[in-house]
C-alpha positions in Angstrom: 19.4 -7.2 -32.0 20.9 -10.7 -31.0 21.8 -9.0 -27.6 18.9 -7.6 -26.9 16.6 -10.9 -27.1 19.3 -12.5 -25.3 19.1 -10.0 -22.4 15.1 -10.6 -22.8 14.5 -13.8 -20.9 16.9 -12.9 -18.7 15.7 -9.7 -17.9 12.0 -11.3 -17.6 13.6 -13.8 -15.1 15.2 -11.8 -12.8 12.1 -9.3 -12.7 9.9 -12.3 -11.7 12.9 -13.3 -8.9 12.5 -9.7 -7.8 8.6 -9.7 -7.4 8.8 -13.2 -5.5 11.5 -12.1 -3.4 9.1 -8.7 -2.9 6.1 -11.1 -2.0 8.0 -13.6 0.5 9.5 -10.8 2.3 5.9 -9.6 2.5 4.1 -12.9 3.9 7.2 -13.7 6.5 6.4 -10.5 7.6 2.8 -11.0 8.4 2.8 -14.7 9.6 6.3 -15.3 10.7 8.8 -16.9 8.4 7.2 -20.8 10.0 3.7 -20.2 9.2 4.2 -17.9 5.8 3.3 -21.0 2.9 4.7 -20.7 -0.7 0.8 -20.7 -1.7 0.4 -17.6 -0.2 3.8 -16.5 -1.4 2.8 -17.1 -5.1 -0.2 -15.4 -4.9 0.7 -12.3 -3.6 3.3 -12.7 -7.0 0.4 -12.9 -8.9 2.1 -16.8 -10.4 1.2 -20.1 -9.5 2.7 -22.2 -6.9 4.3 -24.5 -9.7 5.6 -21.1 -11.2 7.6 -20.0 -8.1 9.2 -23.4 -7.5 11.1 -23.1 -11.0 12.8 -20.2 -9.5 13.1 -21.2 -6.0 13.1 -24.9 -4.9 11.8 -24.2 -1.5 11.0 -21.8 1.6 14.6 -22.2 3.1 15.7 -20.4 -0.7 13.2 -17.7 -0.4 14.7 -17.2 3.3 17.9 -17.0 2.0 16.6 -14.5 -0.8 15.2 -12.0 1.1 17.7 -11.9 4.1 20.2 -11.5 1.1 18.5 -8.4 0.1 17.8 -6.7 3.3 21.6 -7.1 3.5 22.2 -5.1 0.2 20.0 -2.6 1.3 21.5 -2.1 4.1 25.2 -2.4 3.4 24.0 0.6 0.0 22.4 3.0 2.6 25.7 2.2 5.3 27.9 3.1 2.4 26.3 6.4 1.4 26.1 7.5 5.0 29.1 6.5 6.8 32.6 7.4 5.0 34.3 7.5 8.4 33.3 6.6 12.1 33.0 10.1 12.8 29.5 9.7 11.1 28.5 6.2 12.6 26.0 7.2 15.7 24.1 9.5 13.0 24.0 6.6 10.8 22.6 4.7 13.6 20.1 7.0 14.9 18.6 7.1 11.3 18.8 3.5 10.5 16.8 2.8 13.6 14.2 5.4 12.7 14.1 3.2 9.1 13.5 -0.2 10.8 11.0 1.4 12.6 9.1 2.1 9.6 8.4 -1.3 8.9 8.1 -2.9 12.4 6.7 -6.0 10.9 10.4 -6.7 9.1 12.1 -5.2 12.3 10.1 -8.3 14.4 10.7 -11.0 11.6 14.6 -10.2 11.7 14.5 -10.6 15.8 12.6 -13.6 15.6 14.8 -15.4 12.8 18.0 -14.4 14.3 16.7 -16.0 17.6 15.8 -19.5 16.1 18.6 -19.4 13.7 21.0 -19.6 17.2 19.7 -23.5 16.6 22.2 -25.3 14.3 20.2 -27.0 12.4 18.0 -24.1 11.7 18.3 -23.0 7.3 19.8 -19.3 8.4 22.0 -20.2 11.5 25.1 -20.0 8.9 24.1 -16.6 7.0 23.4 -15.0 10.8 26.4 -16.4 12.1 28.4 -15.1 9.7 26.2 -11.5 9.8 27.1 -10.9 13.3 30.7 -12.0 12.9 30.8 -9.3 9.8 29.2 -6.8 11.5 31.3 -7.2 14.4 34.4 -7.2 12.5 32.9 -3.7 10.8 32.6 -2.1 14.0 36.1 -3.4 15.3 38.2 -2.1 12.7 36.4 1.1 13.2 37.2 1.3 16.8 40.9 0.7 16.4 41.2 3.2 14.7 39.4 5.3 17.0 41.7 3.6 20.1 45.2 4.9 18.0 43.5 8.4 18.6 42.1 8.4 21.9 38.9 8.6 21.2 37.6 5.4 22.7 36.4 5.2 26.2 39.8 4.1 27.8 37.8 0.9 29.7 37.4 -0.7 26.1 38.8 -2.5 24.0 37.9 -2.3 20.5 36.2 -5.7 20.4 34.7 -5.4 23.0 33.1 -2.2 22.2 32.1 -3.7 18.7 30.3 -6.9 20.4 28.7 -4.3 22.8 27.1 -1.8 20.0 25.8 -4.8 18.4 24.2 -6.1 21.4 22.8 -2.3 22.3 21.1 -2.2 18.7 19.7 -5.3 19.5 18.4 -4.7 22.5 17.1 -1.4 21.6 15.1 -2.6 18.8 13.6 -5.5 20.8 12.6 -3.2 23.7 10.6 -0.8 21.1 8.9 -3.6 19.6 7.5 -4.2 23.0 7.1 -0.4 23.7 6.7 1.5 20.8 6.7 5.1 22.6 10.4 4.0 23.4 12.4 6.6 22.5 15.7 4.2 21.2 17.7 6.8 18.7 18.3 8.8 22.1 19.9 6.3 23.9 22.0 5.0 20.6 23.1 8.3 20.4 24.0 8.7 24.6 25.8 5.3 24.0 28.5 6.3 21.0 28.8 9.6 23.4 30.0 7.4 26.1 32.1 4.8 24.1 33.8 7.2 21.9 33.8 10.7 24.6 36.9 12.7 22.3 35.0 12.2 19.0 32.6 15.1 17.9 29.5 14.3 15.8 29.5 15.9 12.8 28.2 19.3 12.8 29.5 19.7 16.1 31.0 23.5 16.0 32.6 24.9 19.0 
């Protein structure tokens, strides 16, 4: 019984985290993280604007918030999809078609990641060290891939790693602009090309 009313608050707390979280990713969406307000923000969580700053001092910890749990979500599906890089351009191909479910987030992510190249900018640090993960991700996969033969022989593994990341990139920019883009094609053309010896899988003779 103790236990439980000590999991109460906690619970409660973490619940109205969640919903502000939920409502911030929301209103960046719509007006860019810049002209989102907390006002907004705590309405759309149903509190009041003195309510969401006891659990979050200010925009910059909301920002951090809710690029922290796109990460989670998308480090979850990446887990459950890709055991090996044999399965990484079907992963790709269906995490684009996901991002382009909700192009608003797709266009907040570009956006931030541009202004955070500024130093001084509250997510420069978390992007900066998302690219250099990511990068890292796709390197170790395409060593192993080099040891095998399987990786176009006019790249090296970094390189190939900073290049899919720029290509996903690029791709997702390009449909926001032109949203009859076809983009999982090309992803799909471009893992043919950088890793030619590895079959998809499913492939059958």
């Amino acid at each position: 019984m103790t236990q439980a009313r000590a999991r109460g608050p906690y619970t409660k707390t973490a619940a109205r985290r969640a919903e502000i979280v939920r409502a911030a990713r929301e209103s960046f969406a719509e007006h860019g993280f810049t002209k989102a307000s907390l006002r907004d923000i705590a309405e759309r969580a149903g509190i009041t604007h003195a309510g969401l700053l006891h659990h979050f001092r200010n925009k910059d910890d909301l920002l951090a918030a809710v690029l922290a749990e796109r990460d989670i979500e998308e480090r979850r599906y990446a887990e459950s999809r890709v055991p090996d890089m044999d399965h990484l351009a079907p992963y790709l191909g269906d995490m684009l078609r996901h991002h382009q479910e909700a192009p608003e987030l797709m266009r907040l992510w570009i956006e931030l990641a541009a202004a955070a190249s500024r130093p001084e900018h509250p997510a420069h640090g978390y992007f900066a060290e998302r690219y250099a993960w990511g990068r890292d991700r796709f390197a170790q996969g395409m060593r192993g891939k080099a040891r095998r033969g399987e990786l176009h022989p006019a790249l090296a593994p970094d390189e190939a790693a900073t290049v899919l990341q720029a290509v996903l990139n690029g791709l997702q920019l390009q449909w926001l602009l032109d949203q009859d883009l076809d983009i999982v094609g090309p992803i799909r053309a471009f893992m043919r090309v950088t890793l030619p010896q590895a079959a998809e899988p499913g492939d059958g003779p």
